[in-house]
C-alpha positions in Angstrom: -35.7 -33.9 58.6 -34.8 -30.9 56.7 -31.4 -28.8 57.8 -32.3 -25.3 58.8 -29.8 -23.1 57.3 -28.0 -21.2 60.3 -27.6 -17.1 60.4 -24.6 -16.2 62.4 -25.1 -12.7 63.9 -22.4 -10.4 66.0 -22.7 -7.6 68.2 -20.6 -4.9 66.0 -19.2 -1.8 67.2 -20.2 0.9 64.9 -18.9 4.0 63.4 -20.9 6.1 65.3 -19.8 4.8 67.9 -22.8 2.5 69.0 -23.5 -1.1 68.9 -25.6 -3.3 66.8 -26.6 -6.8 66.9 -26.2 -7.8 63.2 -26.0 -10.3 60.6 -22.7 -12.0 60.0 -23.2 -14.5 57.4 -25.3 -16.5 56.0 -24.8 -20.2 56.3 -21.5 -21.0 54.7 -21.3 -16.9 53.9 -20.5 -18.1 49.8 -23.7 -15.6 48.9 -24.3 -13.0 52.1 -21.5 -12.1 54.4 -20.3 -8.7 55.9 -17.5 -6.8 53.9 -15.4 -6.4 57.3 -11.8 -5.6 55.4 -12.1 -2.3 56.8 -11.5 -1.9 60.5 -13.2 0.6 62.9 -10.8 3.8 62.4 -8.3 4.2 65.5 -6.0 6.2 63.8 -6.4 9.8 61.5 -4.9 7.9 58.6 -7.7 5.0 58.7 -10.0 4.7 56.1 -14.2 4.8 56.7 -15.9 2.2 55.3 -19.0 0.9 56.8 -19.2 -2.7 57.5 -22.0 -3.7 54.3 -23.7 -6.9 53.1 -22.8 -8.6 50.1 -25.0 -10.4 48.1 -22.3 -12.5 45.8 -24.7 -14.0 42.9 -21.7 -13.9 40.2 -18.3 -13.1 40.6 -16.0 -11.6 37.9 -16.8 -8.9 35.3 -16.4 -8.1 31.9 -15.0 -4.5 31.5 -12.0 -4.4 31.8 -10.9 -0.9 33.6 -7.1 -0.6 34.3 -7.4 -0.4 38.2 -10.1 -3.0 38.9 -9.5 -4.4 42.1 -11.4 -7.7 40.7 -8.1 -8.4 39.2 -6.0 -8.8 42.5 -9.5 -10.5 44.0 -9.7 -12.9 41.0 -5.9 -13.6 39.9 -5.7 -17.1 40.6 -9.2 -17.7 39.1 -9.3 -14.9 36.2 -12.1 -11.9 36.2 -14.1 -13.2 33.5 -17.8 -13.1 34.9 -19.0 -16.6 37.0 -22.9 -16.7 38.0 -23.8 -18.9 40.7 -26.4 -21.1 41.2 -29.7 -19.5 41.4 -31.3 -22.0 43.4 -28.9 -21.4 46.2 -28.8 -17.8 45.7 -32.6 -17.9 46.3 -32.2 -19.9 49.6 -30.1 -17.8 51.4 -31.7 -14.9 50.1 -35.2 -15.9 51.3 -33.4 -17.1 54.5 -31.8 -13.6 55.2 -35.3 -11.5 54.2 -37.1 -13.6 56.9 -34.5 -13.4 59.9 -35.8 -10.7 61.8 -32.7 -8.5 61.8 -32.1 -4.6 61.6 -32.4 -2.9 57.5 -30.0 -3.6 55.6 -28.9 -3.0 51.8 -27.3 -5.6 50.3 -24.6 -5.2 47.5 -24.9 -7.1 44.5 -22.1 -5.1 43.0 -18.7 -5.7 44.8 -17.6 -8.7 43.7 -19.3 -8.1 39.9 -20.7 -5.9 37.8 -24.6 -5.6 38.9 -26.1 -6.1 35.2 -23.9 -8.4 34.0 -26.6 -10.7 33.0 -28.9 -8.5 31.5 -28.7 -9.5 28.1 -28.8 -13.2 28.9 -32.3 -15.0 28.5 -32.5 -15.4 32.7 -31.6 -11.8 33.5 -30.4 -11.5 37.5 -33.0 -8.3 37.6 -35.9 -10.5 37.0 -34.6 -12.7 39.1 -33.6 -10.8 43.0 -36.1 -8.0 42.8 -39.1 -10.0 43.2 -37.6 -11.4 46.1 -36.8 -7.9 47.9 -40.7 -6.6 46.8 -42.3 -9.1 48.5 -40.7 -8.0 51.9 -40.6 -4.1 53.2 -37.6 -3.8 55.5 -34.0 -4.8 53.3 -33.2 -3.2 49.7 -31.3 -4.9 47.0 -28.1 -2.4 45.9 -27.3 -2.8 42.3 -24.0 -1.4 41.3 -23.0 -1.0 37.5 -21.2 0.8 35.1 -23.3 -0.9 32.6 -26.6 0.9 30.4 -28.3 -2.1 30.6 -31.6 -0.8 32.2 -34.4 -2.3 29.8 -35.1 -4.9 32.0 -35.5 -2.4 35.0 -37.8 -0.4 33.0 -40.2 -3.3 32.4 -40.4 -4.1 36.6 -43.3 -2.2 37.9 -42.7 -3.2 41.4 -39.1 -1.6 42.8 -39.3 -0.1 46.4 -37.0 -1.9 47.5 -34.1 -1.3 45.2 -31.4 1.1 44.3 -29.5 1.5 41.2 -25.7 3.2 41.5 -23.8 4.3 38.9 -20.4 4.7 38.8 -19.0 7.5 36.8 -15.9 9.1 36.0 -14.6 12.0 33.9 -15.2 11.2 30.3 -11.0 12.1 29.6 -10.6 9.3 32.4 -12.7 6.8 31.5 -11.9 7.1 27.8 -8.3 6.3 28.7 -8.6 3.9 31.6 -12.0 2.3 32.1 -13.4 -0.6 29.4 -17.2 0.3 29.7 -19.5 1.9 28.3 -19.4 5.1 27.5 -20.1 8.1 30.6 -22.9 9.8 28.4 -24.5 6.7 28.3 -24.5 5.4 31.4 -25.8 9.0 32.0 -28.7 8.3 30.1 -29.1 5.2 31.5 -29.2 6.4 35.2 -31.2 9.1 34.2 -34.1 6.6 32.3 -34.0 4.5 35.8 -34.8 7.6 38.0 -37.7 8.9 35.9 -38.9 5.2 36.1 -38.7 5.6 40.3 -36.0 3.7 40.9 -33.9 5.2 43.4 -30.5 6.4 42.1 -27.0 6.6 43.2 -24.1 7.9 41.8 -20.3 6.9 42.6 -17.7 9.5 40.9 -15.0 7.4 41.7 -12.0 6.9 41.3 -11.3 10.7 40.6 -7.8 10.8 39.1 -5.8 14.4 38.8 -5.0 14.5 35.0 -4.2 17.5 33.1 -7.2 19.9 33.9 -8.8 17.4 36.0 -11.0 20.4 37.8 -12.2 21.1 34.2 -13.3 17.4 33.4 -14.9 16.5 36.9 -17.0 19.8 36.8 -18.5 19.0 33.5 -19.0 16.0 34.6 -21.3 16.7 37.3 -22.3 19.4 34.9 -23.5 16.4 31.9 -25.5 14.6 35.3 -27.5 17.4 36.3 -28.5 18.2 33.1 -30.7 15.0 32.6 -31.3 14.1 36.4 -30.4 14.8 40.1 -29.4 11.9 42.0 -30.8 10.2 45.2 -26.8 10.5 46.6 -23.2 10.8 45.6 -20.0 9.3 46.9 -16.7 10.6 46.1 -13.4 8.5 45.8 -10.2 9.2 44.7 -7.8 6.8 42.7 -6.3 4.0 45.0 -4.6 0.6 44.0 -4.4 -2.6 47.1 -1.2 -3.8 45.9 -2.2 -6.7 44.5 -4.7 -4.4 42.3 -1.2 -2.6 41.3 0.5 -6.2 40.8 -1.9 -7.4 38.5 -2.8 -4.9 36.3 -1.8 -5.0 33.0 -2.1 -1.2 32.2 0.1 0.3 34.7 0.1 3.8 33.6 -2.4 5.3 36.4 0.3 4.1 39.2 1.7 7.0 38.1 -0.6 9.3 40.4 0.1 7.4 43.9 2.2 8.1 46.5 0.6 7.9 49.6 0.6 4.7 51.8 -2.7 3.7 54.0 -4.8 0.7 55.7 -6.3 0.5 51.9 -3.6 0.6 49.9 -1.8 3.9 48.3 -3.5 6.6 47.2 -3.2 9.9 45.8 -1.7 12.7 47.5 -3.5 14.2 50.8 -3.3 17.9 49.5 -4.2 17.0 46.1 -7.2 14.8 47.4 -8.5 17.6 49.0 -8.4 20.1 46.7 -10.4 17.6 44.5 -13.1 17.0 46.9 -13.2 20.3 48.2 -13.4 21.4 44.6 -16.6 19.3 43.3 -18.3 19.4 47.1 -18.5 23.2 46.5 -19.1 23.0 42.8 -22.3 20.9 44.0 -23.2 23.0 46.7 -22.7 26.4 45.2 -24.1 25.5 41.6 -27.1 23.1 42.3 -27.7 23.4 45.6 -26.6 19.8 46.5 -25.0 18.8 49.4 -25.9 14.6 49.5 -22.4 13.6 49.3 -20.2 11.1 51.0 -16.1 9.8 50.6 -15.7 7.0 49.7 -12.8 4.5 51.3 -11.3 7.8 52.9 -9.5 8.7 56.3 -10.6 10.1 59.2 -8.7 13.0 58.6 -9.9 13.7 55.1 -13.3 13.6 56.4 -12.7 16.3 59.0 -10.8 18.3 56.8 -13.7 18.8 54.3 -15.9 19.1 57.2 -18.2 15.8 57.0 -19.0 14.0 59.7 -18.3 10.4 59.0 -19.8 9.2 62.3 -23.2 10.5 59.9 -22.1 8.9 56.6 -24.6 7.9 54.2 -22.4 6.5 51.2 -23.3 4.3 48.4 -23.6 0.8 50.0 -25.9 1.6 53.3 -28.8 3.2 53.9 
């Protein structure tokens, strides 16, 4: 008699402040399992972080920006990117979509790139959407600093889908980040949007160089000039120790100074001014106000004035 993979669920305290009966992991938890590695806040210095699902089809990635945290995650095992089997990937896929639990978005992009295998003859896009169309409650989260979208423009069928781009100051990522270029994955986000797909963008990690308030404005400047996005989340530069450790460009340490529950960080003050800077450069300039912190504390949010009991943020809904 065939096994019946088992879903372990848990009653989770939430961060605003109610509880839900959710879904833990499934079976063994090697493919979906709840990012728990940041605890409810109890203090002003804890960080928010919602409590997300990650789908872990691959692990590793092949850019190679200076303060990945894949390369503390993967230093016994190296970053370079590892696909898993599909045929188990599908299995607990299928078994999650047809539990019964609350929506949820599940993250294809913490542990690897998102499009890693675009380019490949068995492209992972091809592959998980399907899957998601053919249900109406989850959404698949892809998560990329990639412009590999051709394979998204050919799907038709993508309700159930995101797409988030992470960005950064083109100064920044010309000096730090191993990817493509920030105009192109501009583009890239901005042919995915006009195809319907629903689009995120992540300006993170903003990093205080030389004029920084100059390059993050025309930034969001080069965005809205081709397409306004669904959402953005903010985050500052910040390095888990074994991030720091591992790193083989070490010259963006440089900017931390600041100890928390997710390893150092920029300063407060100068964090602030950052966000508080681009928040009202959204607000008062476009008339946006979607915007989230990423991996920030309690007393960051209040300061800019967010509730983070309300967040919506990259990973959730």
């Amino acid at each position: 008699m065939e096994q019946v993979m088992q879903i372990k669920k848990q009653v989770y305290p939430t961060i605003d402040g109610s509880k839900k009966s959710l879904v833990q992991r499934v079976g063994d938890g090697s493919i979906i399992c709840r990012f728990e590695k940041t605890p409810l806040p109890e203090k002003k210095t804890d960080v928010i972080c919602p409590h997300f699902l990650e789908l872990k089809w691959a692990n590793g990635c092949a850019y190679d920006c200076a303060w990945c945290f894949l390369q503390g995650t993967f230093r016994f095992t190296g970053k370079q990117p590892r696909q898993k089997d599909r045929f188990k990937v599908k299995e607990h896929v299928s078994t999650f979509l047809n539990n019964g639990s609350l929506p949820e978005v599940l993250n294809t992009g913490e542990l690897s790139d998102s499009l890693l295998s675009e380019n490949s003859h068995d492209p992972f896009s091809k592959f998980i959407i399907p899957l998601f169309e053919a249900q109406k409650k989850h959404k698949v989260l892809f998560l990329t600093k990639s412009n590999d979208v051709e394979n998204l423009l050919k799907i038709d069928e993508h309700r159930n889908v995101i797409v988030s781009f992470s960005m950064n100051a083109p100064a920044v990522s010309k000096k730090w980040e191993k990817a493509p270029q920030v105009e192109e994955r501009i583009e890239a986000a901005r042919k995915v949007s006009e195809a319907g797909y629903e689009t995120r963008i992540r300006i993170d990690p903003m990093v205080p160089v030389f004029e920084w308030d100059k390059h993050y404005t025309k930034l969001v400047n080069m965005i809205f000039e081709r397409f306004t996005p669904e959402r953005i989340t903010l985050g500052s530069l910040r390095g888990l120790q074994s991030t720091i450790n591992n790193s083989k460009d070490k010259t963006w340490v440089k900017f931390l100074s600041e100890k928390s529950n997710w390893g150092k960080k920029i300063d407060y003050e100068k964090r602030y001014e950052m966000y508080s800077l681009l928040i009202d450069y959204l607000k008062s300039n476009y008339g946006y106000s979607k915007v989230a912190l990423c991996k920030e504390t309690v007393e960051m949010w209040e300061k800019i004035g967010l509730d983070y009991r309300k967040i919506r943020c990259n990973c959730i809904f």
